[in-house]
C-alpha positions in Angstrom: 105.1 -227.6 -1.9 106.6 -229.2 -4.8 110.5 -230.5 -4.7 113.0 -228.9 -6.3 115.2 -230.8 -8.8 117.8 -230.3 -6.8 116.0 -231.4 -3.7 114.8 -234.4 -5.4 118.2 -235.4 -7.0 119.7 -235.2 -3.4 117.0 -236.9 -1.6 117.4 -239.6 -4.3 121.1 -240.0 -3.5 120.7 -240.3 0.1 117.4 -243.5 -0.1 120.6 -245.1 -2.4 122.7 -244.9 0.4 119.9 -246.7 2.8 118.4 -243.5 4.5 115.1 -242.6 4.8 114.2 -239.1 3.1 111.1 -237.0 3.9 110.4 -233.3 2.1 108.8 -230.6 3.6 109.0 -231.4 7.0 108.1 -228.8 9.5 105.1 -226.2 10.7 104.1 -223.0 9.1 107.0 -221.4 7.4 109.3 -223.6 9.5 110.6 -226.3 7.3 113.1 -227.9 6.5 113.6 -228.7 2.6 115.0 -232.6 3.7 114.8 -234.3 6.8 117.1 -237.3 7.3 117.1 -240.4 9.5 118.6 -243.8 9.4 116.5 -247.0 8.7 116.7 -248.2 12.2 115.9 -244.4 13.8 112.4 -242.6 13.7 114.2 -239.5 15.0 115.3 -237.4 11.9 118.9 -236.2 12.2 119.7 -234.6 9.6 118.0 -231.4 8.6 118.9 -229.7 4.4 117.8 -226.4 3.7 117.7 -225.9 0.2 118.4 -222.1 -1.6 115.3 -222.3 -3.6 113.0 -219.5 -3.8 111.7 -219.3 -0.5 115.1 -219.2 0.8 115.6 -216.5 -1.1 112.5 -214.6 -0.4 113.0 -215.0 3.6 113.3 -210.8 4.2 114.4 -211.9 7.5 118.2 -213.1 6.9 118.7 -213.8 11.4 116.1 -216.1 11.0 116.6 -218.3 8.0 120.2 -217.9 8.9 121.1 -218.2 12.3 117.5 -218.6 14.6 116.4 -221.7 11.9 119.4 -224.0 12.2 120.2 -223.2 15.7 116.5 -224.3 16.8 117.1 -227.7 14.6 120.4 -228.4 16.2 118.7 -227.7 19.7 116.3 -230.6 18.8 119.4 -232.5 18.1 119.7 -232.2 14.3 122.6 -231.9 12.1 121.8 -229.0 9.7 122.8 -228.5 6.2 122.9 -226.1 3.6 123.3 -227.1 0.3 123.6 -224.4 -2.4 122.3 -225.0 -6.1 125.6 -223.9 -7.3 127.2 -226.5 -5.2 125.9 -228.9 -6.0 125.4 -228.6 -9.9 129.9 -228.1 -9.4 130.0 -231.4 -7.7 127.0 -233.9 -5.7 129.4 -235.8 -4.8 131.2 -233.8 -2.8 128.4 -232.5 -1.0 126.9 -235.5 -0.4 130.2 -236.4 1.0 130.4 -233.5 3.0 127.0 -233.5 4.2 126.7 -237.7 5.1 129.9 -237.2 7.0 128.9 -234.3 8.8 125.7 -235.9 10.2 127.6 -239.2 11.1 130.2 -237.7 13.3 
């Protein structure tokens, strides 16, 4: 699958800040848009889901919504997620929002 812009710009901003990035990570229809770990981990973290097109296109809203993070968190992730509007009004912020999330 091909990165967003958005998904690119953010995973861009987070190798700046010394983490390690990978797109697409996940089976089937289970992925997760950005997974997140630091340098000195091989365990990703940090899980962004994205509101691209297959977000949208997910008929079934329990699952992308509630059944998706909830199975990332129980595999001790941090979940995100970033909307396109949000970030275009200010990366910063959510970057902020997001970096501080999955460091406490």
């Amino acid at each position: 699958t091909e990165m967003s812009v958005v998904a690119e710009q953010i995973a861009d901003e987070l190798r700046q800040r010394g983490y390690v990035v990978e797109p697409d990570v996940g089976q089937s229809h289970f992925r997760c848009n950005l997974a997140v770990c630091r340098p000195d981990s091989e365990e990703y973290e940090l899980g962004i889901i994205l509101d691209g097109a297959d977000y949208y296109q997910q008929r079934d809203l329990l699952e992308r919504d509630l059944m998706k993070p909830r199975l990332l968190r129980a595999f001790g992730w941090q979940v995100a997620v970033v909307l396109t509007k949000d970030w275009i009004a200010d990366c910063d912020a959510v970057l902020t929002e997001q970096l501080e999330h999955a460091e406490s």
